[in-house]
C-alpha positions in Angstrom: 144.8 -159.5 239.1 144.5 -159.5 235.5 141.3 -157.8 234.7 138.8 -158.5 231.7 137.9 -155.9 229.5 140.0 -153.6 231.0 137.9 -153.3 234.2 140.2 -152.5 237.1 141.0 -154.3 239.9 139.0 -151.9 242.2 135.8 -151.9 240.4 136.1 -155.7 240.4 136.5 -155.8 243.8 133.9 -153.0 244.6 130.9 -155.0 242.3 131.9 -158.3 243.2 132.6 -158.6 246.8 131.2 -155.4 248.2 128.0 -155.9 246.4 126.8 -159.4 245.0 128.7 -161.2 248.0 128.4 -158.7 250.5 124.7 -158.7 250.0 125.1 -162.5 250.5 126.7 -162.2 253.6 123.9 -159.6 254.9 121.1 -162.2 253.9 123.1 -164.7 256.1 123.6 -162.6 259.2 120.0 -162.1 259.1 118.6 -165.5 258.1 120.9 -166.3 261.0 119.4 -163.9 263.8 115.9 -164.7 262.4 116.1 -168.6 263.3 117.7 -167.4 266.7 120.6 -169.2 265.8 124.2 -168.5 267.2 126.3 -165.8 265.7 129.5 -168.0 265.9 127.8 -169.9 263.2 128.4 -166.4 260.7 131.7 -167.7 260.7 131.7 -171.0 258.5 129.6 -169.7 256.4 131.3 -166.6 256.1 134.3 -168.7 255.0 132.2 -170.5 252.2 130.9 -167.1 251.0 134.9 -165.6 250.5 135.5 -169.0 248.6 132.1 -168.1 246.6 133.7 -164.6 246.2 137.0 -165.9 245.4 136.0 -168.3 242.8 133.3 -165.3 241.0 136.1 -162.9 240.8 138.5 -166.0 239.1 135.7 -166.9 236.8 133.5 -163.6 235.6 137.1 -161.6 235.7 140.2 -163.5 235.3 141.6 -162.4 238.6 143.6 -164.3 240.9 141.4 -166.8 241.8 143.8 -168.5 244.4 145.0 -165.4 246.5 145.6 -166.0 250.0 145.6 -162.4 250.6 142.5 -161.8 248.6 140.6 -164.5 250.4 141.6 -163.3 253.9 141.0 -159.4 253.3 137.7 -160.8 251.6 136.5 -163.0 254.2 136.8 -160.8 256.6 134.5 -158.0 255.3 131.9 -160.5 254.4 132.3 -162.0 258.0 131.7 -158.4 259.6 129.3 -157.2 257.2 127.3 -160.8 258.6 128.0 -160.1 261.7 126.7 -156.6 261.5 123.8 -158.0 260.0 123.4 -160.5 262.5 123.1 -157.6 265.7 121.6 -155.4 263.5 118.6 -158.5 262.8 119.0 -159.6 266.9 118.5 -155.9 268.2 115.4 -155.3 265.7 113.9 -159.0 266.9 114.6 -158.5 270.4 112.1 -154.8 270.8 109.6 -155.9 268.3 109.6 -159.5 270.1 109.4 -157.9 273.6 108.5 -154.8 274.0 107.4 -154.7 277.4 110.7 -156.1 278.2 113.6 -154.0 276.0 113.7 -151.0 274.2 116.3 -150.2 271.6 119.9 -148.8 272.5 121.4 -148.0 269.1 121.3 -149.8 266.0 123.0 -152.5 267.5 121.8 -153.3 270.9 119.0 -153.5 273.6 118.6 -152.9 276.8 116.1 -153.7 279.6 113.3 -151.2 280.1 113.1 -150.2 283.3 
């Protein structure tokens, strides 16, 4: 990737996707778990934030705007950073929601109370 202004690659990819799209990708897992809808639905949107991500690193940065191996490697950590978002959202919902039904079990989960 050629970089602008002599930013390096890492820092492109640390501000860019980490950051502006990966903060995306957190507000979607938890618009997502906040309508109650499916998580399978992180993916296709997960797919239309690493093209999003993809086209912001070609445009602000010169990279490589048409990497396959950017956009997978991409993708994927916006999908799981959604996805982690998404439980993260679901668990929260789920104790606050019903309390006199679940209690928390980790960031991540619920169980029933007993």
């Amino acid at each position: 990737m050629a970089a602008l202004f002599g930013v390096p690659d890492l820092l492109v990819t640390l501000f860019v996707t980490a950051i502006i799209v990966g903060f995306a990708a957190f507000m979607t897992g938890q618009a997502l778990a906040n309508t109650w809808r499916p998580a399978w639905q992180m993916l296709p949107y997960g797919l239309m934030l690493g093209f999003a991500d993809r086209f912001l690193v070609w445009g602000l940065f010169g990279g490589d705007g048409l990497s396959v191996s950017g956009y997978v490697i991409d993708t994927a950590y916006l999908i799981a950073v959604g996805f982690a978002a998404y439980r993260l959202t679901r668990a929260r919902r789920m104790v606050t929601q019903y309390p006199w039904l679940y209690e928390r079990a980790g960031p991540f989960g619920w169980r029933d109370r007993r």
